[in-house]
C-alpha positions in Angstrom: -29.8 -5.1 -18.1 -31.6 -4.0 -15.0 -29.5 -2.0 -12.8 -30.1 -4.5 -9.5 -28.6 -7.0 -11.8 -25.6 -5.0 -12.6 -25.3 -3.8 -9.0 -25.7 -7.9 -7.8 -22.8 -8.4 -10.5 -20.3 -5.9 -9.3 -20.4 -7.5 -6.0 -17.6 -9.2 -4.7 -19.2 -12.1 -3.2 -15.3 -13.2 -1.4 -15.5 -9.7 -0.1 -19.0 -9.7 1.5 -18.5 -13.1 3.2 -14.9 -11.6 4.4 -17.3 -8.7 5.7 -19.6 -10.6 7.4 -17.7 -13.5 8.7 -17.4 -11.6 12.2 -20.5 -11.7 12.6 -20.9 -15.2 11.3 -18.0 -16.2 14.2 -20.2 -14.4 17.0 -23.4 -16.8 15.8 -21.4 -20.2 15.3 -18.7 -20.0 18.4 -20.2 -22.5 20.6 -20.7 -24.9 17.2 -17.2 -24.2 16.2 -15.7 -24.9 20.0 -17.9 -28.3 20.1 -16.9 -29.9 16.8 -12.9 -29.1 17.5 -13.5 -30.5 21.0 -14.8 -33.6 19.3 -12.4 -33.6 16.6 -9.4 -33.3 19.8 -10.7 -35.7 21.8 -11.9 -38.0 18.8 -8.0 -38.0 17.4 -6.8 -38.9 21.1 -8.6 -41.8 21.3 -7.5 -43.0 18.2 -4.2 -42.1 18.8 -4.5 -44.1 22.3 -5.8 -47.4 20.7 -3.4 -47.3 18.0 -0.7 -46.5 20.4 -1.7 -49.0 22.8 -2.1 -51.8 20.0 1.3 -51.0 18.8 2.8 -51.6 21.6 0.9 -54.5 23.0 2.1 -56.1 19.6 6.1 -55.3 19.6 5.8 -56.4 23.0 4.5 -59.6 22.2 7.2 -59.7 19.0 9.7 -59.1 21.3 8.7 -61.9 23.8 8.3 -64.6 20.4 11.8 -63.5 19.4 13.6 -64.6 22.8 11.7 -67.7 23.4 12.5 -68.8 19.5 16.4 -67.6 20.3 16.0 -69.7 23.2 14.6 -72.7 21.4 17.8 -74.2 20.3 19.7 -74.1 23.9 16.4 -75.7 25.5 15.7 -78.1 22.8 19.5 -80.4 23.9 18.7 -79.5 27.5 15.2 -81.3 28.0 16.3 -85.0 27.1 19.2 -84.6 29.4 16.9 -83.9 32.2 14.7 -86.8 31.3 17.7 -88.9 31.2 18.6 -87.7 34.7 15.1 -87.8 35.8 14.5 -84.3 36.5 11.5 -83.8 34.6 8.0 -85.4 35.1 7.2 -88.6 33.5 4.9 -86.6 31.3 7.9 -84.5 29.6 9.9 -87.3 28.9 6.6 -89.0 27.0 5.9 -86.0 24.9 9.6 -85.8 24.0 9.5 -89.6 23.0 6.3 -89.0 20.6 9.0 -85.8 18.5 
């Protein structure tokens, strides 16, 4: 075995990258600082949308949950106002085609 082959094999490859990651950090800093801005700013606008849908949509659950508790209470109401003539003509037809 040559000797540069023994001397590559007795070196600790973990502890020349430890040695020279330093210097690695002093060449890549402005790389490193722009990908976690994008990765920051890329995980806020996701968060945003996904925020922003979630509550757009327990909102509009919400809003479907009164009206359908609702339903029942408005539902005897309507043909007493037709009867009483509160309600446009147009009411009282669509109730008559149910």
């Amino acid at each position: 075995m040559k000797s540069d082959h023994r001397h590559e094999l007795k070196t600790n490859e973990l502890a020349d990258w430890l040695a020279h990651f330093p210097e690695w950090l002093k060449e890549n800093r402005m790389m490193l600082v722009g990908g976690a801005v994008v990765i920051v700013v890329a995980a806020g606008v996701y968060f945003r949308l996904f925020y922003q849908k979630s509550v757009v949509s327990a909102r509009a659950q919400s809003r479907l949950t009164s009206l359908v508790t609702q339903l029942p209470s408005q539902k005897g109401a309507i043909p007493g106002r037709c009867r009483r003539g509160r309600t446009s003509r147009t009411c009282c037809s669509t109730l008559r085609g149910i």
